[in-house]
C-alpha positions in Angstrom: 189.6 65.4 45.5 190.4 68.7 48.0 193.8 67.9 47.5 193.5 68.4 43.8 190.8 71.1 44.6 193.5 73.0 46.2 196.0 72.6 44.0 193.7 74.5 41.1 192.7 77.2 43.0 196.3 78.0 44.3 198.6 77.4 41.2 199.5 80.9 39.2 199.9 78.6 36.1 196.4 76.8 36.4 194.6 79.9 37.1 195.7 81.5 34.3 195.0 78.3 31.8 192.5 79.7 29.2 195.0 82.4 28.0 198.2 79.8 27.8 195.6 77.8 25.9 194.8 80.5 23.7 198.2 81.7 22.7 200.2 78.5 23.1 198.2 75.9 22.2 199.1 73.4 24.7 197.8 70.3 26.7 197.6 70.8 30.5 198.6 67.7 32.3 198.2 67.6 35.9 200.8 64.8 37.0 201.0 63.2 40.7 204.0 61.3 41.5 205.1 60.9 44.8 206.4 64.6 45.0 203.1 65.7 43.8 204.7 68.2 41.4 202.3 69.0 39.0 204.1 70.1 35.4 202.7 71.9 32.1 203.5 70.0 29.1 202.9 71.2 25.3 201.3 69.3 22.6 204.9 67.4 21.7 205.2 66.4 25.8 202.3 64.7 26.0 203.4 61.7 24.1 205.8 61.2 26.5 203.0 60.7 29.0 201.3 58.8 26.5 203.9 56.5 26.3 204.5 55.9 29.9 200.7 55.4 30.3 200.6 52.3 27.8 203.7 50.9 29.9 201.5 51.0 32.9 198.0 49.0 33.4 197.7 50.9 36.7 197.0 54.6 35.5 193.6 56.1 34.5 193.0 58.8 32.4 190.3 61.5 34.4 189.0 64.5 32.6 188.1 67.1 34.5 185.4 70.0 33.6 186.3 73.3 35.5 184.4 76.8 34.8 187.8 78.2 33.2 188.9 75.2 31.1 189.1 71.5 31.3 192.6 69.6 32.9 193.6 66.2 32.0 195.0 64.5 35.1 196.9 61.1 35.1 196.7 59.7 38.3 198.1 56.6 39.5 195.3 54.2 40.4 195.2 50.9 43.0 193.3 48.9 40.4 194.0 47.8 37.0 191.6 49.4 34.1 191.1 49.1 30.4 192.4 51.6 28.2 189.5 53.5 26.7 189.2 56.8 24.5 187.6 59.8 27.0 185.8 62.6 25.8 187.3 65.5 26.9 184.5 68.2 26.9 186.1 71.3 26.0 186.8 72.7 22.2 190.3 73.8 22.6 192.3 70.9 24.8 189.4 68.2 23.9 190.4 68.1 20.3 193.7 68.1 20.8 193.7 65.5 23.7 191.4 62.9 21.4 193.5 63.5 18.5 196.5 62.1 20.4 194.4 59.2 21.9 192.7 58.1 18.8 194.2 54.9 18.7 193.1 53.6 22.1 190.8 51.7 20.7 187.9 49.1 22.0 184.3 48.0 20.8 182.9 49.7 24.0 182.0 53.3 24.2 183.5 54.6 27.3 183.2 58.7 28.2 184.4 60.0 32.1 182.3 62.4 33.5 183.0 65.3 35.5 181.2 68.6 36.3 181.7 71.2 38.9 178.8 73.5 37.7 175.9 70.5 37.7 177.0 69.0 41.2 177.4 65.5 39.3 179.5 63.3 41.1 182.3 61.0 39.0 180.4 58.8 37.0 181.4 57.1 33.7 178.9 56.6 29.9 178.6 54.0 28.5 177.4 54.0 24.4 176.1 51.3 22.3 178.6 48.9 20.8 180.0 48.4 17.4 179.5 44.6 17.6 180.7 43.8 13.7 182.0 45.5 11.1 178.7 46.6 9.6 176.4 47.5 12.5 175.3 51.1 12.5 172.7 50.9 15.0 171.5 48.1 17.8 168.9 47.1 19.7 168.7 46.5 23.5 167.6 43.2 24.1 167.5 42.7 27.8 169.8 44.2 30.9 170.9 41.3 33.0 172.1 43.9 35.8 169.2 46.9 36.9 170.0 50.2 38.6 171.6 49.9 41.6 173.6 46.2 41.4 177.4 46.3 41.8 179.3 45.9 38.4 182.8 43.3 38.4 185.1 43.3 35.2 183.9 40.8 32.6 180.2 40.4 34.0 177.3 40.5 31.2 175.5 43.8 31.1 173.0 43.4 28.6 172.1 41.6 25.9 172.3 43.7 22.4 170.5 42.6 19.5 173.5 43.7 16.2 172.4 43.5 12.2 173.9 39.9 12.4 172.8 38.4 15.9 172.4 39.1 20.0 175.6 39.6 21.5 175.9 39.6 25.4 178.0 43.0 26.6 180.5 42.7 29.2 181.6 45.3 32.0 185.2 46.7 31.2 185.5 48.4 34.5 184.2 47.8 38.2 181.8 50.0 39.8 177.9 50.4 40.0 175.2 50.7 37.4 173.5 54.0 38.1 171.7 54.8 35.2 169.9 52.6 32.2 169.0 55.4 30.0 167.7 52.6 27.2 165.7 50.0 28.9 164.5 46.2 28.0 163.3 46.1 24.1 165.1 49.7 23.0 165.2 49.8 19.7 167.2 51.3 16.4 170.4 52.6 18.7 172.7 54.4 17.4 176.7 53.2 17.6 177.9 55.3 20.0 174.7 56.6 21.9 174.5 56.7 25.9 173.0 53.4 26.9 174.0 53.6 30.5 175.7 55.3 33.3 178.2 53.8 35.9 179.5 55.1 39.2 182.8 54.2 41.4 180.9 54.5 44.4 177.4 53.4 46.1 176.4 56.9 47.2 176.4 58.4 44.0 174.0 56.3 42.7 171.1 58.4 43.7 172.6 61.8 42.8 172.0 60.3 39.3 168.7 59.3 39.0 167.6 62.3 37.1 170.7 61.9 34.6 169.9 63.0 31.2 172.6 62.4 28.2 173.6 65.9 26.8 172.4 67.5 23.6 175.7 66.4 21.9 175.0 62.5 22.5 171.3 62.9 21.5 171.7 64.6 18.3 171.2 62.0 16.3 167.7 61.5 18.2 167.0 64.7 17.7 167.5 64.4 14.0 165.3 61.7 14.0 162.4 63.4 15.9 162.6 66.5 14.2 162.0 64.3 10.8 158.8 62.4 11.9 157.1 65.5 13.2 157.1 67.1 10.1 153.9 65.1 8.1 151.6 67.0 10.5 151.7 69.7 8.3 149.7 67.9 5.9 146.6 68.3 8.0 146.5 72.7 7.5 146.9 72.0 4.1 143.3 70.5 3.5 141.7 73.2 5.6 138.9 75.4 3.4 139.9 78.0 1.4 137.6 81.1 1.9 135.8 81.9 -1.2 137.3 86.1 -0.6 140.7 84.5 -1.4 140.5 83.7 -5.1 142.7 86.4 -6.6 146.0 83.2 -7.1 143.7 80.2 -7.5 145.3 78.6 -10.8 142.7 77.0 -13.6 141.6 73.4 -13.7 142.7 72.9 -17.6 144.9 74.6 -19.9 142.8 75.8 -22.5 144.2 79.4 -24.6 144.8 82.6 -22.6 142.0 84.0 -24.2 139.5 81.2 -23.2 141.2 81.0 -19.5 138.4 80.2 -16.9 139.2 81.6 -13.7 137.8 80.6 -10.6 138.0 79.5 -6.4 139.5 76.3 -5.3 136.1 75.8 -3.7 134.0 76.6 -6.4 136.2 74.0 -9.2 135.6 71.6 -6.1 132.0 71.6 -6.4 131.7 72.4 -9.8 133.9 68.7 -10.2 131.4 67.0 -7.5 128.6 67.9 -9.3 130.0 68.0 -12.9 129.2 71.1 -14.0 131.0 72.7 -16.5 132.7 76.0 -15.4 132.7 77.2 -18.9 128.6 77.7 -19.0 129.0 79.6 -15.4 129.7 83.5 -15.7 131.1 84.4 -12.4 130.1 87.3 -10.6 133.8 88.0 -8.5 136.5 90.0 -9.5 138.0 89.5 -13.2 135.2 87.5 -14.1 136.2 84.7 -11.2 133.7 82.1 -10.7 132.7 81.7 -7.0 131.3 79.5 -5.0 128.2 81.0 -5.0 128.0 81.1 -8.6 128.3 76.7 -8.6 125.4 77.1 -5.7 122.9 79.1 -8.0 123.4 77.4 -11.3 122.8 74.3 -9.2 119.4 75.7 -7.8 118.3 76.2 -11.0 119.3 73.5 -12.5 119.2 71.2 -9.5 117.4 68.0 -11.0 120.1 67.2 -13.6 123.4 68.2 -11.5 122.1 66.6 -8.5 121.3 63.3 -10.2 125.4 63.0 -11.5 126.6 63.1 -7.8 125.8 59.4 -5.8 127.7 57.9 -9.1 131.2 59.9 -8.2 130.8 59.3 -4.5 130.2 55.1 -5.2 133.3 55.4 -7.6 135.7 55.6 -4.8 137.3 52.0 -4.3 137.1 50.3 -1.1 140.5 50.3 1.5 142.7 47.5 1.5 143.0 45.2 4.5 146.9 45.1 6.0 149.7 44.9 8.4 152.7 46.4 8.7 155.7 44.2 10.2 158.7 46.0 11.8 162.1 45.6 10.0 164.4 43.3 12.3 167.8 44.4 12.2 169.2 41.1 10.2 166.7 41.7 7.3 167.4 45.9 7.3 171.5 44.9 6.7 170.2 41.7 4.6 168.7 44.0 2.4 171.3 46.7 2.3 174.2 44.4 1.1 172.1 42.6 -1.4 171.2 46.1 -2.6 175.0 46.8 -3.2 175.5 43.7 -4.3 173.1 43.9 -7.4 174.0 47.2 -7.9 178.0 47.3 -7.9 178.7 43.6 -8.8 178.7 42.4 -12.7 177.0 38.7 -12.0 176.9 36.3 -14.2 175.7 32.8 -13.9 176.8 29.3 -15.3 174.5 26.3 -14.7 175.9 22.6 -14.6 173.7 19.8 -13.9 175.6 16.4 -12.0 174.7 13.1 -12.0 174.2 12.5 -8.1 173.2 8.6 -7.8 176.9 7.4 -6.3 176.4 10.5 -4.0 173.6 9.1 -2.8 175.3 5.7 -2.4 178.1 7.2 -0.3 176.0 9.1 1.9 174.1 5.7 2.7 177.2 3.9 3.3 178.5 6.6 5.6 175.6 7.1 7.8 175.4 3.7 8.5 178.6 3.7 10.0 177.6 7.4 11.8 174.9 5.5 13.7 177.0 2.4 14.1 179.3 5.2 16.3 176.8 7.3 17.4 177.8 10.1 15.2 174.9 12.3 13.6 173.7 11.8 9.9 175.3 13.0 7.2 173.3 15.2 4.6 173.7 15.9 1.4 174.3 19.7 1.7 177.6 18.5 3.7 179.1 16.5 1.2 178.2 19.8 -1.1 179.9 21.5 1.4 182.9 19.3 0.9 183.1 19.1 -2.8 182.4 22.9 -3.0 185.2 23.8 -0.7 188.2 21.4 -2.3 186.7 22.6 -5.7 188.2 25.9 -4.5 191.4 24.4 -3.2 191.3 22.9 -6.9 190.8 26.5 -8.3 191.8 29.3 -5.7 191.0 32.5 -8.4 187.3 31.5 -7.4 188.3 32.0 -3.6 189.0 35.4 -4.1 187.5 39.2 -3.4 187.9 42.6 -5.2 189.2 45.4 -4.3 190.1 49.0 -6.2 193.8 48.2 -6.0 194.3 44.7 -6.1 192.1 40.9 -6.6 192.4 39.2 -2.9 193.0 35.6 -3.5 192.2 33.9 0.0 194.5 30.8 1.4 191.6 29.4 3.8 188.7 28.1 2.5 185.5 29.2 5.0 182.2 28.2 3.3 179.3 30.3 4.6 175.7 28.5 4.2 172.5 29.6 3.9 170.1 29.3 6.8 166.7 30.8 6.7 164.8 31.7 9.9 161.7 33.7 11.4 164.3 36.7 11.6 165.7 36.4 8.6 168.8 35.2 6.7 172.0 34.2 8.5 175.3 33.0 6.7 177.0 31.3 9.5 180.8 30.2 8.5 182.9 26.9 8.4 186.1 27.5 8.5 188.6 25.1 6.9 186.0 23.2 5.1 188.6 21.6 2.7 190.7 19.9 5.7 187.7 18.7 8.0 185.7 15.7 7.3 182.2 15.3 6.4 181.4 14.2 10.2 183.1 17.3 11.4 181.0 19.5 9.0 177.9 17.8 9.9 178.1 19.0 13.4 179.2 22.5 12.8 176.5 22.9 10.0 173.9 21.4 12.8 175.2 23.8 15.3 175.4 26.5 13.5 172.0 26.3 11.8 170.4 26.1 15.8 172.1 29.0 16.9 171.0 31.0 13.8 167.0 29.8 14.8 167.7 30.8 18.2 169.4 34.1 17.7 172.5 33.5 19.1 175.0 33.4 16.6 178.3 35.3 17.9 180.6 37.5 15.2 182.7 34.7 14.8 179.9 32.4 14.0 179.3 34.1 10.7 182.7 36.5 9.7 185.4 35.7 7.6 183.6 33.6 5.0 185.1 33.4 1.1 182.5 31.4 -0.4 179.0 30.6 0.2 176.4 27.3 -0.5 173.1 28.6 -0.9 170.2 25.0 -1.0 167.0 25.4 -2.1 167.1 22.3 -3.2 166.8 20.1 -0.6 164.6 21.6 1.8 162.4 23.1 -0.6 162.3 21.3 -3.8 163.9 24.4 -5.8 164.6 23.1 -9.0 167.3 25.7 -10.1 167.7 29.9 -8.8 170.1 32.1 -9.6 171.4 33.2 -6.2 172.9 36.7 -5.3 176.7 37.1 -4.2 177.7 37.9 -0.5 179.7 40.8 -1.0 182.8 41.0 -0.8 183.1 37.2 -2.2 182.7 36.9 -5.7 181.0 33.6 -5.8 178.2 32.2 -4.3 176.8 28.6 -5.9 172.8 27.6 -5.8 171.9 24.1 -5.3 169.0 22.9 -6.8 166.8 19.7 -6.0 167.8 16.2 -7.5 165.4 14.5 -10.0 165.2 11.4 -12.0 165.6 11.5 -15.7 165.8 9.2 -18.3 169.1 8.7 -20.2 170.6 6.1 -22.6 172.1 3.1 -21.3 175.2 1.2 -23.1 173.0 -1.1 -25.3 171.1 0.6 -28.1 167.7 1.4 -28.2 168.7 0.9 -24.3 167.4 3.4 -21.1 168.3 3.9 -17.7 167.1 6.2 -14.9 169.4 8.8 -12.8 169.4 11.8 -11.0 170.9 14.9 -11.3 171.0 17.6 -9.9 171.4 21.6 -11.3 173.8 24.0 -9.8 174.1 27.2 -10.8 177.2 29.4 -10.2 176.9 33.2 -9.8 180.0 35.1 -10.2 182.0 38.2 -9.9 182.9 39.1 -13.4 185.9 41.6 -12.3 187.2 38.2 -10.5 186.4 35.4 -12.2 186.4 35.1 -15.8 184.0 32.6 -17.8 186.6 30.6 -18.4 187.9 30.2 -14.5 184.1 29.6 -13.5 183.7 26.8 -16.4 187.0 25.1 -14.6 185.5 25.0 -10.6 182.0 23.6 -12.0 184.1 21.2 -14.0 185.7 20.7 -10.7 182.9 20.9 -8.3 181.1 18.4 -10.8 183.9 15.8 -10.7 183.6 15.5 -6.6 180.2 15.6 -7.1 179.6 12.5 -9.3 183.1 10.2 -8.3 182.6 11.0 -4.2 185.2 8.7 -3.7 188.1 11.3 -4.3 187.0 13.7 -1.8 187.8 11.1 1.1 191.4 10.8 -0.5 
């Protein structure tokens, strides 16, 4: 670090970096190869660098904050790092240097540190996350490390509750934690936002402990807190209004200019309380404005008939309603933000199909004996719905599609996501492949799945990349038949209903026979699939449905 020190402060070129950044518009890169000749590069130089520092997984990227200007330095390091974006804190080279080193990319907000003027020592910040494609914000769980414990590559840090689940965060770099700016139960994060600090070294643990993120990193916070401290305000309004200021009162009706009554806030208060009519008061202020004292007088002389109005407008007022507010969790805010969009951009229209479900039924028997002959878990209906749901899309692949502005993605896997309700909310874990695995195979995944959404664990993979969802109210429930709402971007999602026995005609006449059925109800995408194409997969679905036989071909 003197070395570099001296470098600086004895190099005609470095001293005199501001100007060459003003009028030339260049990078400064301070290079140290075994002759330790330091060079100048331009904006075009600098992806030579660039491209030697992907070629090496032994060179770190250091920004430096000096009082003239900041210096990017590559230095060639003993230990092997992940490539992160740095913030390079100064408006002419920073720009420039993030520009070029956009597309270092990594779900981990990672900033180097260094400042001359504040005494800090080296330290890196690390921001909250982006731990799925929709998360916006996050909530800190629990830290697994506190202040003070030595860091290793790939260690958990914390625990971070996302939109979709809690997702343990790993160390990317050795080192020490030094700082937890957000601790245990933080909540509504932004993406990006200083979470914690980092140091290379034990003794610079203390010379952080009064580390505060800069104004930069808490703007958003600052947004925030700016907006909630506003509704005090309300609290001056309802202050009295002396009865000298009545000059810009406004009336209480709209009656003819001619007939205008003009009077004090105060004075059509109590005139209101009391029900007295300002038109038989003549005020005594200026114009002709009725005053407060004015309402006080009539009422002393004609106390006994005002005063016996008033109790019946005070026992008008109705009495307050008993309640409790419950915090948004973070799955039901982003639940309720796509469903919004959903309803909003997506034409849905539904088609209901009821199926006969008795050799169903049959089949399911037949196979779950031979599950618990094995030792294999039961097979439920919702599986084999699963099933017959996911090869009724191999049957028709338009309905295994998405929309986009430019073109209609038609998907070659078929993932099924299902429905699982819990205390937090809804999760739409995903099985993948659902039309090549078999009904065992499903069973477990479905099982799995459905306990890790109760327990909060899901991870992104657990619930991404679904092209088709299975919704059952049926089952559970007893839901005869819904009409559910489409998982953007799919543009399907089918509602199972409960089974229930019915009469219908047997072969003889005058001849009756009881079965089951059970409704589904399709909702679709109407820029994706056409009536006609959803008429053709609940023809489909139906078949498996009520000849279960063909789906074990």
């Amino acid at each position: 670090m003197a070395y570099a020190s001296h470098i600086i402060n004895h190099s005609k070129k470095l001293r005199n970096a501001p100007k060459f950044l003003r009028h030339e518009h260049a990078i400064l890169v301070r290079w140290f190869s075994k002759d330790a000749r330091p060079s100048i590069g331009k904006r075009d130089d600098i992806w030579k660098i660039r491209r030697h520092c992907y070629l090496s997984s032994e060179r770190e990227i250091v920004s430096r904050s000096t009082t003239n200007g900041t210096i990017a330095m590559f230095g060639i390091q003993k230990r092997n790092i992940s490539m992160m974006p740095m913030e390079v804190r100064n408006p002419t080279v920073g720009l420039a240097f993030n520009q070029r080193f956009s597309c270092i990319s990594s779900q981990i907000y990672l900033r180097r540190g260094f400042s001359s003027d504040s005494g800090l020592p080296p330290h890196q910040e690390i921001g909250m996350p982006s731990l799925s494609p929709t998360m916006t914000e996050g909530n800190i769980a629990r830290w697994l490390k506190k202040e003070g414990d030595k860091i290793s590559t790939g260690e958990v840090l914390c625990e971070v509750e996302t939109d979709k689940a809690t997702v343990e965060m790993e160390c990317m770099e050795e080192g020490y934690l030094a700082k937890i700016i957000h601790g245990d139960g933080s909540k509504e994060i932004k993406v990006g936002e200083v979470i914690a600090i980092t140091v290379e070294d034990e003794e610079d643990i203390a010379k952080l402990k009064d580390y505060k993120p800069s104004a930069s990193d808490a703007g958003d916070a600052a947004v925030k807190g700016s907006s909630a401290s506003t509704p005090p305000k309300e609290e001056v309004a309802e202050q009295p209004v002396s009865s000298s200021e009545p000059k810009t009162s406004k009336p209480t009706a709209a009656p003819p200019v001619e007939d205008r009554i003009f009077s004090s806030p105060l004075a059509r208060k109590l005139a209101e309380e009391h029900n007295v009519p300002l038109s038989s008061i003549k005020g005594t202020g200026p114009d002709g404005h009725v005053l407060k004292a004015d309402i006080e007088d009539y009422l002393a002389s004609h106390g006994k008939e005002a005063l016996a109005t008033a109790p019946k407008a005070r026992t008008a007022t109705p009495a307050a309603l008993d309640y409790t507010d419950i915090p948004h969790s973070q799955i039901r805010k982003i639940t309720a933000s796509r469903l919004l969009f959903s309803k909003q951009t997506i034409p849905h229209y539904y088609l209901t199909v009821d199926a006969c479900v008795d050799k169903l039924v049959d089949l399911r028997g037949q196979l779950n004996s031979l599950q618990e002959a094995s030792g294999g878990k039961r097979i439920s209906i919702n599986d084999l719905v699963i099933k017959a749901a996911a090869l009724a899309l191999r049957k028709v692949p338009q309905c295994n599609s998405s929309w986009t502005d430019e073109y209609i993605r038609q998907y070659q896997s078929v993932n099924i996501n299902v429905a699982v309700q819990t205390d937090n909310g809804l999760f739409v874990p995903v099985v993948r492949d659902a039309d090549k695995k078999g009904l065992s195979r499903i069973a477990d995944e479905v099982k799995q799945l459905a306990q890790k959404a109760k327990e909060n664990s899901l991870k992104p993979d657990d619930y991404e990349g679904g092209t088709f969802t299975v919704s059952n109210l049926g089952g559970p429930f007893g839901i005869k038949q819904f009409c559910a709402i489409i998982n953007p971007p799919q543009s399907g999602i089918l509602a199972v209903g409960s089974a229930e026995k019915r009469v219908v005609p047997s072969s003889g006449p005058e001849q009756f026979e009881f079965a089951s059925f059970m409704s589904v109800t399709l909702s679709c995408d109407h820029r994706v699939i056409d009536g006609a194409i959803g008429a053709q997969w609940l023809k489909a679905f139906k078949a498996y449905v009520e000849n279960p036989e063909s789906m074990l071909l």
